[in-house]
N, C-alpha and C positions, 0 to 999 in steps of 0.2 A: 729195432734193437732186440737185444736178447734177453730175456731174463733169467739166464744160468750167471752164475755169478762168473766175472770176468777170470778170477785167479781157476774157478775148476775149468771152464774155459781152456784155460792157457794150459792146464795140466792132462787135461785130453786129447785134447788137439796133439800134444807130443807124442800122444800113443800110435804107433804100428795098427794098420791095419788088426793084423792077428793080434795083438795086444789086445784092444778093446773086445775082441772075441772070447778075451777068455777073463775080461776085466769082471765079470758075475762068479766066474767059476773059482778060479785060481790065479788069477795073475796078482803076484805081492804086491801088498798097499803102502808108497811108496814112502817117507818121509820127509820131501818136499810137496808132496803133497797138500792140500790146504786140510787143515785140521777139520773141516765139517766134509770133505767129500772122505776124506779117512773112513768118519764115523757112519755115513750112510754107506760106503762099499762093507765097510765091516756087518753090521745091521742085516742088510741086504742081504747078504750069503748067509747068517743066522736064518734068516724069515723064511728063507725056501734053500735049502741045504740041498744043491745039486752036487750031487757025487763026480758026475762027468758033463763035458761037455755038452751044449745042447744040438739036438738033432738036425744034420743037414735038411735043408728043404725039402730034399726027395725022399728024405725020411717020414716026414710031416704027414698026417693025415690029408688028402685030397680036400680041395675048399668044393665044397656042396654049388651045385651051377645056378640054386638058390642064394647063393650068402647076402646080395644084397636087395633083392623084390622086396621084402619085407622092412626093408632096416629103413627107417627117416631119415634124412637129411644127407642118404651118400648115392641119392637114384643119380645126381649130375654132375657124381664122380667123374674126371677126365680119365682118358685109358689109361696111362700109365698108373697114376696114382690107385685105381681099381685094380690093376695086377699086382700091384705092391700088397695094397691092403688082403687081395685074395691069398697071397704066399702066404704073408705074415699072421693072420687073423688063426688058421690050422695051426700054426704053430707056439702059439703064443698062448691059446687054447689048451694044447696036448701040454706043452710046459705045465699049465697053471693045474690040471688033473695030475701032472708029476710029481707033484711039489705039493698038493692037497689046497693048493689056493682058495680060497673066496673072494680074492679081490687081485686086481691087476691094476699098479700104477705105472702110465705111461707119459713118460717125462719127453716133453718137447714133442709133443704129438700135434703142435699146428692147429687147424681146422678137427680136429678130434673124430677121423673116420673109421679111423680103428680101434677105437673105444666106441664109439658107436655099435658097428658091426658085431664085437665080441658081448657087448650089453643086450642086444637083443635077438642074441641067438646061445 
């Protein structure tokens, strides 16, 4: 099971592809919307005020052919999910220097490899 709550769920899921791409930036929060994911989209774009969209992949800093020797618990990464985490991890990265982050929360991250990989590097 999930533990996103069923109603934002349902309110997601209705999103477009491109919709949810720009659901950080700019895409208006809706008013069926369920009143608590209102308040975290609204929050959210407060906390790190991105003026434009975020950078395509091949914009991304290049992932280091180190990224995971070092890092615990992602050495018996399977391929796929290792190239996922390698796109993601540069970019998620150059965001959070963007935006002057100290902290990244990654919602519905599963087995947590990509928190991993960005925490110890």
């Amino acid at each position: 099971g999930s533990s996103l709550p069923a109603a934002w769920r349902e309110a997601l899921l209705a999103l477009t592809d491109a919709e949810l791409a720009r659901l950080p930036v700019d895409l208006p929060v809706r008013d069926d919307w369920p009143a608590t994911l209102q308040r975290l989209v609204r929050i959210s774009r407060r906390s790190c005020a991105l003026s434009s969209p975020l950078p395509r992949e091949a914009e991304a800093d290049p992932p280091s052919r180190w990224l995971f020797a070092q890092t615990p618990r992602v050495r018996n990464m399977n391929l796929k999910k290792a190239h996922e985490v390698a796109a993601l991890a540069p970019l998620v990265a150059q965001t959070a220097r963007r935006c002057g982050a100290t902290a990244v929360v990654d919602l519905g991250s599963g087995l947590g490899y990509l928190g991993a990989v960005l925490a110890f590097h």
